[in-house]
Kinemage of the C-alpha trace (Angstrom):
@kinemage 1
@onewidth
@group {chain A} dominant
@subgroup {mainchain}
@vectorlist {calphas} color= white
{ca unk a 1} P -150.954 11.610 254.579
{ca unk a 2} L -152.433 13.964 251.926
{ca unk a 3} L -150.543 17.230 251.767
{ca unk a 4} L -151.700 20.228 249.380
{ca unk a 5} L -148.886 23.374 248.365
{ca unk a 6} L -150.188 26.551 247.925
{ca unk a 7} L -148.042 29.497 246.758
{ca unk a 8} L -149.025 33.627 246.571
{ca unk a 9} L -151.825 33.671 243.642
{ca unk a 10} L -152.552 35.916 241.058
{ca unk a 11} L -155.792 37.591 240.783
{ca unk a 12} L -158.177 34.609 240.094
{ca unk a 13} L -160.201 34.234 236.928
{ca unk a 14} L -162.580 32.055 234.845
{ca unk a 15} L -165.128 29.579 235.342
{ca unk a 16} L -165.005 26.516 237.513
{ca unk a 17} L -168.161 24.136 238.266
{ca unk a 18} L -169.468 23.531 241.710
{ca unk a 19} L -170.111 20.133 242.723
{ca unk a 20} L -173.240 18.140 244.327
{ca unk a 21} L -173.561 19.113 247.829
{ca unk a 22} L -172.055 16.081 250.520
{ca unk a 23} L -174.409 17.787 253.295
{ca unk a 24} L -177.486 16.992 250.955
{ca unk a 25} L -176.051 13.766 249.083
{ca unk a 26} L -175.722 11.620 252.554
{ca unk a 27} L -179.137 12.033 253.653
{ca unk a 28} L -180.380 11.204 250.403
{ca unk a 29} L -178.441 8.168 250.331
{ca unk a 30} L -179.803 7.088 253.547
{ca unk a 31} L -183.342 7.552 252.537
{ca unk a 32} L -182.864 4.880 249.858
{ca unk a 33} L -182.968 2.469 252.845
{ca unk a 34} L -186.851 3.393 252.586
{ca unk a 35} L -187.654 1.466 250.005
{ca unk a 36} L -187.244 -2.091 248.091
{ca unk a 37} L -187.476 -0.547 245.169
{ca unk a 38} L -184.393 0.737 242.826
{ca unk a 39} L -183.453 4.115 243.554
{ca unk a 40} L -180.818 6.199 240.663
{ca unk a 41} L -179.013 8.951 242.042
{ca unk a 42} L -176.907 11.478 239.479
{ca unk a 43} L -174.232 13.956 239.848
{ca unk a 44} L -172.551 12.102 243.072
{ca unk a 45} L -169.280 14.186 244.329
{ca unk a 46} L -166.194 12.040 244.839
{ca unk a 47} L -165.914 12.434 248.616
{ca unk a 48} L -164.811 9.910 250.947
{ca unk a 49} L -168.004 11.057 253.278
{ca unk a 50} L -169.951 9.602 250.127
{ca unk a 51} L -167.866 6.650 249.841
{ca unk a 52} L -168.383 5.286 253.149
{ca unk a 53} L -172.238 6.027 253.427
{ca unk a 54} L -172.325 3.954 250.408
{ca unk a 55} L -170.462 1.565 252.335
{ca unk a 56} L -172.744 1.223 254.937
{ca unk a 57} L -175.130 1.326 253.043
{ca unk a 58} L -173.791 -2.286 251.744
{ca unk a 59} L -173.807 -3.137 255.177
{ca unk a 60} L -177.307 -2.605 256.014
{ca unk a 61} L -177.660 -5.176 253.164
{ca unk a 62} L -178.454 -2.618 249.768
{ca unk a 63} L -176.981 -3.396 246.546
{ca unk a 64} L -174.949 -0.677 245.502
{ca unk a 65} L -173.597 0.094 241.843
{ca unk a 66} L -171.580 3.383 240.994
{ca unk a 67} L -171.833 3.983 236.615
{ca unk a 68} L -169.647 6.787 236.490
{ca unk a 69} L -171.529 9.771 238.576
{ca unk a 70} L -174.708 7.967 238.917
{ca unk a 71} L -175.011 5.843 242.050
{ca unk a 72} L -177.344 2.733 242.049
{ca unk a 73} L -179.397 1.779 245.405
{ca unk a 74} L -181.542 -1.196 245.583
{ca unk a 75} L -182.656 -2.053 248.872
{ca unk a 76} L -184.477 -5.030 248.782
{ca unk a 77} L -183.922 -5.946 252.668
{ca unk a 78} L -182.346 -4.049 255.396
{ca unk a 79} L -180.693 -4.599 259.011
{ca unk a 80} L -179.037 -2.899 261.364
{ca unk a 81} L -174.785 -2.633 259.603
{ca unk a 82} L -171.939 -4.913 260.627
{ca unk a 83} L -170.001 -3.508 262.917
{ca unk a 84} L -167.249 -1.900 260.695
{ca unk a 85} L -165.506 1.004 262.463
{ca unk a 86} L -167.445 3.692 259.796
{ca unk a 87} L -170.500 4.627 262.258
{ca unk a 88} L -167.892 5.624 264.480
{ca unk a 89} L -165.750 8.036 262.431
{ca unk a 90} L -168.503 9.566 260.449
{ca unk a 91} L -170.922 11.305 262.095
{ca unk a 92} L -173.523 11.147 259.389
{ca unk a 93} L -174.125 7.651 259.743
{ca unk a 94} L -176.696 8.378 262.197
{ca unk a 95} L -179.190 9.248 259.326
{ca unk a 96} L -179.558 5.684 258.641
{ca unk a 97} L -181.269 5.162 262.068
{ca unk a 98} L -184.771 6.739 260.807
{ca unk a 99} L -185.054 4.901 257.987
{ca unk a 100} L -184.027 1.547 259.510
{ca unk a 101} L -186.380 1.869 262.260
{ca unk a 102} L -189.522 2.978 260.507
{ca unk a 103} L -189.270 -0.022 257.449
{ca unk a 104} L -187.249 -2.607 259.496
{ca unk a 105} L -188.675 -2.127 262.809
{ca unk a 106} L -184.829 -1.824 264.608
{ca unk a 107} L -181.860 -0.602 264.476
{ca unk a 108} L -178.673 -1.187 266.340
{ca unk a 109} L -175.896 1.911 265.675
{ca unk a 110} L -172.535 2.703 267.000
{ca unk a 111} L -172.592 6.213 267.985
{ca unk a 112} L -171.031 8.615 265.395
{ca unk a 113} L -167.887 10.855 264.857
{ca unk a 114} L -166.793 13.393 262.663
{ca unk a 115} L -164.950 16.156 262.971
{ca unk a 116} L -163.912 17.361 266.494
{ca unk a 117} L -165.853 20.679 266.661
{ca unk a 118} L -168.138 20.315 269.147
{ca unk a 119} L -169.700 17.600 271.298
{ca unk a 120} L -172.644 17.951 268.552
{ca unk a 121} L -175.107 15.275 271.263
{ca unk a 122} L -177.558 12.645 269.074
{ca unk a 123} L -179.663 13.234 271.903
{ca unk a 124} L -182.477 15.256 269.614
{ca unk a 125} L -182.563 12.371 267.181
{ca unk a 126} L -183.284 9.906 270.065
{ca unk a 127} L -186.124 12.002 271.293
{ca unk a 128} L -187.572 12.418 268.282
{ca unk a 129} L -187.973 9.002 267.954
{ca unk a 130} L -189.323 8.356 271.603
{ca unk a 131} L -192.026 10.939 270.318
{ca unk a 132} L -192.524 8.733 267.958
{ca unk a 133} L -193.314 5.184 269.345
{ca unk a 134} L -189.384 4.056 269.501
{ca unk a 135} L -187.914 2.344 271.920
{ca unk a 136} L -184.278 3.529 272.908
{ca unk a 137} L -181.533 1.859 274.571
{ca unk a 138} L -177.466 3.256 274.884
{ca unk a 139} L -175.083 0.535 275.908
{ca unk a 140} L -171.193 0.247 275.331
{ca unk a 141} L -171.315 2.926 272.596
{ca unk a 142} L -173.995 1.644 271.189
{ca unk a 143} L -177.466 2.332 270.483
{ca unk a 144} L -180.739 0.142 270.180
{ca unk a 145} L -183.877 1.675 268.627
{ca unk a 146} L -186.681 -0.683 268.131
{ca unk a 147} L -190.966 -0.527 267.789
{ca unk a 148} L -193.048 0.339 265.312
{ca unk a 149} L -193.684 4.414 264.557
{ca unk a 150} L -196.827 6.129 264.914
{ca unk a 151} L -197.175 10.261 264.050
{ca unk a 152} L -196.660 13.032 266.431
{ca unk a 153} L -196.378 16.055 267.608
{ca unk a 154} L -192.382 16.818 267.975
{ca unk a 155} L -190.843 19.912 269.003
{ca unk a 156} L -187.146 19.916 268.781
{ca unk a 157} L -185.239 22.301 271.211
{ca unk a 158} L -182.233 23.430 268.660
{ca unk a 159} L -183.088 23.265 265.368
{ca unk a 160} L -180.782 20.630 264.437
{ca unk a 161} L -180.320 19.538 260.654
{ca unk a 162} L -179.598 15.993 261.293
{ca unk a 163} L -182.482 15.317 263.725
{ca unk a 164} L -184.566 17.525 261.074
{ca unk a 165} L -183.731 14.694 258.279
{ca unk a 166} L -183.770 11.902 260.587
{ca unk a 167} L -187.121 12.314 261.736
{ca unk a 168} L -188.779 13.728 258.270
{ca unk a 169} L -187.497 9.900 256.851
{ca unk a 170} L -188.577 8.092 259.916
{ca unk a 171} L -192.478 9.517 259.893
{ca unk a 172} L -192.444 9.239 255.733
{ca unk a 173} L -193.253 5.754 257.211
{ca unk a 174} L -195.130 6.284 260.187
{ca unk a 175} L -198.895 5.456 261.026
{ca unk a 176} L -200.072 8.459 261.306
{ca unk a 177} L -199.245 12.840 260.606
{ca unk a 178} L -196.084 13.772 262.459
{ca unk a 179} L -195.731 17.943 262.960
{ca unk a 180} L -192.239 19.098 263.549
{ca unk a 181} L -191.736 22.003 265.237
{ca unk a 182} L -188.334 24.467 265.146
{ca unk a 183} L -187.283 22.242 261.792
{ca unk a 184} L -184.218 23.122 260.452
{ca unk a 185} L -184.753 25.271 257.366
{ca unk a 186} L -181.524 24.139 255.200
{ca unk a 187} L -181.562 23.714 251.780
{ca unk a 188} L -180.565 20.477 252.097
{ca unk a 189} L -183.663 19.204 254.063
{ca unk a 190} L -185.618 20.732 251.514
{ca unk a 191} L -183.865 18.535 249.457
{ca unk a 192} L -183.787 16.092 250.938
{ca unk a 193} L -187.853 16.466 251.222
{ca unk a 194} L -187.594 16.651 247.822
{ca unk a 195} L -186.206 13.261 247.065
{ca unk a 196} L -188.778 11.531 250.056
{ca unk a 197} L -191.457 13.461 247.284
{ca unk a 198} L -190.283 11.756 244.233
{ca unk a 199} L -190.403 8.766 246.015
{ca unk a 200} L -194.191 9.077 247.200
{ca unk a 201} L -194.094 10.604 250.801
{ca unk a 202} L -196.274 13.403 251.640
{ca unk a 203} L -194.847 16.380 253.022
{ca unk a 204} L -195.755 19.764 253.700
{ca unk a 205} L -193.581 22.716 254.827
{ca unk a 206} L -190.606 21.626 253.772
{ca unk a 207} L -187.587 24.301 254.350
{ca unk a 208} L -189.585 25.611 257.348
{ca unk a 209} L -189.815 25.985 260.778
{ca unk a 210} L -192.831 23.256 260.530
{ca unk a 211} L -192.927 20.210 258.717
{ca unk a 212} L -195.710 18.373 258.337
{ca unk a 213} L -195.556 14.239 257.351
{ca unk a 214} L -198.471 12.374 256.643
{ca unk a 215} L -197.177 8.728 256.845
{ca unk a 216} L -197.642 6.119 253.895
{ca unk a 217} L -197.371 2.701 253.674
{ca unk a 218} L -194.600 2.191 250.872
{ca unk a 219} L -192.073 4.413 249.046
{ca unk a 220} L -191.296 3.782 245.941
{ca unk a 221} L -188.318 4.226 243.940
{ca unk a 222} L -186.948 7.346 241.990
{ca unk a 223} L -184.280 9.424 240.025
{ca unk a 224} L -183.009 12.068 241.445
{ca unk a 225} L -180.353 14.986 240.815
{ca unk a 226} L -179.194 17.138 244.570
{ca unk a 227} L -178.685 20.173 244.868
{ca unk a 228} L -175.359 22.027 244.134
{ca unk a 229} L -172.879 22.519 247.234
{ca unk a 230} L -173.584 26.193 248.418
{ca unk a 231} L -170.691 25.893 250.756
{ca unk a 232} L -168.324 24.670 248.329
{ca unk a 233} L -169.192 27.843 246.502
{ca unk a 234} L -169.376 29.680 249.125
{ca unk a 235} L -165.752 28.448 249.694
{ca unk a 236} L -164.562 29.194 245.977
{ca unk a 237} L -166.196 32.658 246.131
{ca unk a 238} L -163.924 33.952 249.189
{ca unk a 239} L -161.180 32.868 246.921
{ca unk a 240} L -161.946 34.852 244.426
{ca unk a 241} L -162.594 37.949 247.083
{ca unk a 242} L -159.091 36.891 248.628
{ca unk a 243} L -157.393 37.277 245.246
{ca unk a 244} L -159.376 40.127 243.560
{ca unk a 245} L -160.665 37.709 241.092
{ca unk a 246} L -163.036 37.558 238.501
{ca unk a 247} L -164.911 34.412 238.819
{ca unk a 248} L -167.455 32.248 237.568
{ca unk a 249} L -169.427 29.700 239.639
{ca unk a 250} L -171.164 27.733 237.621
{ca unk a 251} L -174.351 25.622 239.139
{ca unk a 252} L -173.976 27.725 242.216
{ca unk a 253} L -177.382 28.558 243.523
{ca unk a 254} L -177.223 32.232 244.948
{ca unk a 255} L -180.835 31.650 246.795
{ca unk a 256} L -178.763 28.791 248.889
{ca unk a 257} L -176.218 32.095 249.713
{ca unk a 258} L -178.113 35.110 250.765
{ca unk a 259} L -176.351 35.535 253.908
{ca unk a 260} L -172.751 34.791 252.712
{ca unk a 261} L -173.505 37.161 249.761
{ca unk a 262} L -174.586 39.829 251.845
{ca unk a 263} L -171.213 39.771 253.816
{ca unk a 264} L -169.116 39.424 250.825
{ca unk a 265} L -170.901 42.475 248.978
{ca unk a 266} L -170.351 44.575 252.497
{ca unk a 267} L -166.747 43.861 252.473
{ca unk a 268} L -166.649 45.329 248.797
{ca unk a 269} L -166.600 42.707 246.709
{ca unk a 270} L -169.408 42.627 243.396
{ca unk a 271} L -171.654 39.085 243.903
{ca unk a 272} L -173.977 38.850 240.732
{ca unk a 273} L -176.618 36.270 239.688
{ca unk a 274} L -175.842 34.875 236.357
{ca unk a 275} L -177.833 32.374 234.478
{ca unk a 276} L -174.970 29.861 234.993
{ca unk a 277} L -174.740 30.572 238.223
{ca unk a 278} L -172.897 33.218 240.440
{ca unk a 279} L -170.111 36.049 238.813
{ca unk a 280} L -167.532 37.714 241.555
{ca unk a 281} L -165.459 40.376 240.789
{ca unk a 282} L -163.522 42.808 243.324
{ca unk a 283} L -161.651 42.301 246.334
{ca unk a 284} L -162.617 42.236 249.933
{ca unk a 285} L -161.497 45.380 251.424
{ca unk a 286} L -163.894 46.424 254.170
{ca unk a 287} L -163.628 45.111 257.961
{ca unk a 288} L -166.792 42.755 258.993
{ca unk a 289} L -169.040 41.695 261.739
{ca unk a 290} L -170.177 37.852 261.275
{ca unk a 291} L -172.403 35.717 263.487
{ca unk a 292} L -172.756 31.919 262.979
{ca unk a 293} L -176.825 31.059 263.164
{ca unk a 294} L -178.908 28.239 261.704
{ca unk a 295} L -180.420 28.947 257.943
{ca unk a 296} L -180.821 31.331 256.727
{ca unk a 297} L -178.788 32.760 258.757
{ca unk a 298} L -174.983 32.912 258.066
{ca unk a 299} L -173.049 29.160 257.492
{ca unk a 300} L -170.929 27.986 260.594
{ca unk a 301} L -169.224 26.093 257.569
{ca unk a 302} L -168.170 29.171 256.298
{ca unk a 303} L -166.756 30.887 258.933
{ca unk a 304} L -163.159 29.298 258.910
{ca unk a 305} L -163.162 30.513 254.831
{ca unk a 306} L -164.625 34.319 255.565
{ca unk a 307} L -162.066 34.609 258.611
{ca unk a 308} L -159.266 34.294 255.673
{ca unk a 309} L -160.919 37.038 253.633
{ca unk a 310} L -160.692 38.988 256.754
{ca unk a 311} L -157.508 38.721 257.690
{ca unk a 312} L -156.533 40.940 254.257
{ca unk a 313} L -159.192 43.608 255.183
{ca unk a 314} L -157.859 47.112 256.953
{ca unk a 315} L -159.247 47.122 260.042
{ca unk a 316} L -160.908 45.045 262.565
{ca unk a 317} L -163.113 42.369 262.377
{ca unk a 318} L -165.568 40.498 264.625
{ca unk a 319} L -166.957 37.070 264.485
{ca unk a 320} L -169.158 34.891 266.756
{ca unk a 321} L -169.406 31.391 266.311
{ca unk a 322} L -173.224 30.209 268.195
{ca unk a 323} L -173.287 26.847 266.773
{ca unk a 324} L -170.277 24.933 268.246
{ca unk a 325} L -168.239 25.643 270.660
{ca unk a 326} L -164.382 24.072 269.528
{ca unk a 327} L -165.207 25.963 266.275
{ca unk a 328} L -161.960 28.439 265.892
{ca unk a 329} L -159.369 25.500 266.330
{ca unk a 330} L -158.154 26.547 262.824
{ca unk a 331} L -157.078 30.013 264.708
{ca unk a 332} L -153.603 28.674 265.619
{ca unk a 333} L -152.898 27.263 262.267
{ca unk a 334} L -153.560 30.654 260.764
{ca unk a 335} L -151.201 32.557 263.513
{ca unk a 336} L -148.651 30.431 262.281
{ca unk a 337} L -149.124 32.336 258.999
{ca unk a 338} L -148.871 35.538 260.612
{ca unk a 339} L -152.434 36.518 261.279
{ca unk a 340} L -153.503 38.585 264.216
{ca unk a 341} L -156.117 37.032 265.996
{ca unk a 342} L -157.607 36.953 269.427
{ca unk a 343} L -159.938 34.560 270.531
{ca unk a 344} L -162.164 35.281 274.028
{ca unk a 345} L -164.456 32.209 274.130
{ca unk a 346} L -166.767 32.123 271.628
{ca unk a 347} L -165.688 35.538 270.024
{ca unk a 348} L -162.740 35.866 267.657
{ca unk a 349} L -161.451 39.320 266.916
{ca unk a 350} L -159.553 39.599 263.247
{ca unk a 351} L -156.703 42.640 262.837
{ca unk a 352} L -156.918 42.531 259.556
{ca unk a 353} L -154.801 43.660 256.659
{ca unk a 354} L -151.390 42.132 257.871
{ca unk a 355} L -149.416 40.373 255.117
{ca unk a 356} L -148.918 36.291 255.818
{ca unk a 357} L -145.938 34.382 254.988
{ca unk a 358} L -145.932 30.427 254.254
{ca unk a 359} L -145.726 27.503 256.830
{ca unk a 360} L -146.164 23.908 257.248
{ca unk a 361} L -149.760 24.216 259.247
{ca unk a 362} L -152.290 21.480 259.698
{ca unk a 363} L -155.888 21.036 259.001
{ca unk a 364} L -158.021 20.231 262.511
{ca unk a 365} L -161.250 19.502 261.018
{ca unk a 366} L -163.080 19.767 256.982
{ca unk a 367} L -163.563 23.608 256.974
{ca unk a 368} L -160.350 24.559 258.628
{ca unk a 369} L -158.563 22.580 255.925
{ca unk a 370} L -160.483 24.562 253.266
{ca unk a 371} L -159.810 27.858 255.029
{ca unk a 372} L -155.659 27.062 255.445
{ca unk a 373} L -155.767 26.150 251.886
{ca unk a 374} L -157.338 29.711 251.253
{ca unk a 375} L -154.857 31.274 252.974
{ca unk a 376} L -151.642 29.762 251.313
{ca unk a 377} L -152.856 32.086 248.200
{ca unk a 378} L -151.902 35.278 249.927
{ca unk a 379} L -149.065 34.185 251.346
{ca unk a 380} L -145.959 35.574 251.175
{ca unk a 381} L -143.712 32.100 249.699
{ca unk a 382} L -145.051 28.416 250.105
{ca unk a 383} L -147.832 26.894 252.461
{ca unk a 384} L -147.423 23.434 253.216
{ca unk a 385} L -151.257 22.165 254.412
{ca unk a 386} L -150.887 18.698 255.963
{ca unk a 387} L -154.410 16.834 256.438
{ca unk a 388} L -153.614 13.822 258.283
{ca unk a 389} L -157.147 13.130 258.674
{ca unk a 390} L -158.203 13.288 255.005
{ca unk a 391} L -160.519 16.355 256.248
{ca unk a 392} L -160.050 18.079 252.597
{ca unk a 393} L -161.529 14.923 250.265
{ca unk a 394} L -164.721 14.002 252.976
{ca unk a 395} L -165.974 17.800 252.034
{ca unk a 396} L -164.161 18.962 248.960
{ca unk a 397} L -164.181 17.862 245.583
{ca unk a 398} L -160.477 18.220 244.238
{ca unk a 399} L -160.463 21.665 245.718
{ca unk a 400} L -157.045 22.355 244.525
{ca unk a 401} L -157.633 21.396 240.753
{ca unk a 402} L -160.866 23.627 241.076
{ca unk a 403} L -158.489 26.689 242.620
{ca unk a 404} L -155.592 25.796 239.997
{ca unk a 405} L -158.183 25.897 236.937
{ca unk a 406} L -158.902 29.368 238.005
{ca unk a 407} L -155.066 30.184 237.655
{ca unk a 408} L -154.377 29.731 241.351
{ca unk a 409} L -150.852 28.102 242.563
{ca unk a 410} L -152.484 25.094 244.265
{ca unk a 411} L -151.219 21.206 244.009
{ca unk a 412} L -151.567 17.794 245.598
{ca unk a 413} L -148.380 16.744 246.251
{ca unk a 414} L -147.771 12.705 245.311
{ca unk a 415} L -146.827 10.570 247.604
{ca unk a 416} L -142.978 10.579 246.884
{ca unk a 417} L -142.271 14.166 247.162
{ca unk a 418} L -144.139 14.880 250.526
{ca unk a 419} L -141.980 15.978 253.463
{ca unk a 420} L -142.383 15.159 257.060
């Protein structure tokens, strides 16, 4: 079981890179299944979310080489994936259903997991496809989705980033324009529309509310670099407001940010584009008000790591999480440590600027882990963060090398010196 020690921090300083961001690596790797061509990806993360797409990916039948931080995908054929227990524990795995549908015809998919934060339905994606020409069938856990895709007109009720990307790859195939209405806007799908571009789809609107896809009949191959993790940033830069830091992101891509920035700068801290990337300077000392939304509104990943930051600012603070509903589970963990906070349904009020001492806590899900971490640097002692679910590494690249570099007390501890 991976366990990380964290002790108080000094103020935080330097430079540290960000890494490739998982949300828009995994779709990118699905949409490889779109063509027979070879497809060379740089800059992959070392994330066990990436490692197991690329294990499916196997499954589905593509050849798959890693050189270093370059990934190789060369789909020649494709099918439905062997029924290997991955589908079910990571919930991205349902991006492979678009693109195995519109150039295979079919697909057969156990239905996914993740982390337990919400009941977070596939029930968008399915519809999508309905609109378009699909047939769909749910049986023991599974799904069927067979037929051959024309365009349409889809309007999506939530604008879901997963349904977004799996529908944007399924019509880059599709007889026919497909319109899709309420689209997410992340940076990711833009991304991600990116990539389908380089390849030789034809797509308008990307990272707004409408997308527009004119189908064609093959994709070809292409080299691609993603885009920079803006949550692993975002995660790095409440360190740095935690600690009073003076930091260096480098890569980070403030434009991906606007809405964590704007928080940050309320609560007192100095955010600053830099040619490199993003400087932080200051400490968070100002109360907030924070409301989880879709892009570009503010990150529902980032509202375990900003509840930290408030927890050391005088006063009281207010956040609502709209996006899912078992999304303050980390609460406890961080009570444990000696924050004061009340949770009444979706709303979680912060009493902030009460010291913390160390604890053994646990991480319930990828951004909770993150946010305990966070906390062991103002705490009073040691913090023990257990992750028996290997939360940290699907999400986080070696977070707590990336905190140590920047002078904070944060280890990995081996397997023989890990307590119970």
């Amino acid at each position: 079981m991976p366990q990380y020690q964290i002790g108080l921090s000094p103020k935080l300083s330097g430079e540290v890179g960000v890494s490739t961001a998982k949300n828009a690596v995994l779709p990118i790797l699905a949409a490889a299944l779109l063509t027979q061509e070879e497809v060379l990806l740089h800059q992959m993360p070392k994330l066990t979310d990436v490692d197991n797409m690329l294990s499916i990916l196997r499954s589905c039948g593509a050849e798959v080489k890693q050189e270093g931080r370059d990934a190789v995908i060369h789909a020649r054929w494709i099918a439905s994936p062997d029924e290997n227990g991955l589908e079910r524990a990571m919930r991205a795995s349902v991006l492979i259903l678009g693109p195995l549908v519109a150039r295979a015809g079919e697909c057969s998919l156990s239905m996914p997991g993740g982390c337990a934060i919400g009941q977070r339905p596939i029930d968008l994606h399915l519809k999508g496809m309905q609109r378009l020409g699909a047939k769909v069938e749910t049986q023991g856990g599974m799904v069927h989705v067979t037929g051959e895709l024309r365009g349409a007109n889809i309007y999506l009720d939530f604008p879901s980033v997963g349904a977004t990307e799996n529908l944007v790859m399924a019509a880059s195939l599709a007889r026919g324009v497909t319109r899709i209405e309420n689209a997410a806007k992340e940076p990711e799908i833009a991304d991600l529309c990116g990539f389908l571009t380089a390849m030789g789809a034809r797509i308008a609107g990307a990272g707004t509310a409408n997308i527009i896809v004119e189908g064609v009949e093959r994709l070809h191959g292409a080299e691609y670099t993603p885009i920079p993790d803006r949550i692993e940033a975002g995660t790095l830069a409440c360190a740095a407001a935690l600690t009073e830091g003076s930091v260096l992101l480098e890569g980070a891509r403030t434009d991906h940010m606007r809405a964590l920035l704007f928080k940050l700068t309320e609560s007192g801290v100095i955010c600053q584009e830099d040619a490199r990337g993003l400087r932080l300077r200051g400490k968070a000392r100002h109360p907030m008000e924070a409301r989880t939304l879709s892009y570009p509104g503010f990150p529902t990943d980032m509202q375990a790591p900003f509840m930290v930051v408030a927890t050391q600012t005088h006063g009281l603070s207010v956040f609502l999480e709209t996006i899912f509903e078992n999304r303050f589970m980390h609460v406890v963990e961080l009570k444990r440590l000696g924050a004061r906070i009340r949770v009444e349904g979706q709303l979680a009020l912060i009493e902030g600027g009460r010291p913390l001492n160390g604890a053994h806590v646990t991480a319930t899900d990828l951004r909770a882990a993150a946010a305990l971490m966070l906390a062991g640097l103002v705490s009073q002692g040691q913090t023990l963060v257990s992750d028996p679910a290997g939360h940290l590494m699907r999400g986080y690249e070696r977070l707590e090398e990336k905190l140590a570099r920047l002078g904070a007390d944060a280890v990995k501890l081996p397997q023989a010196a890990r307590t119970n």
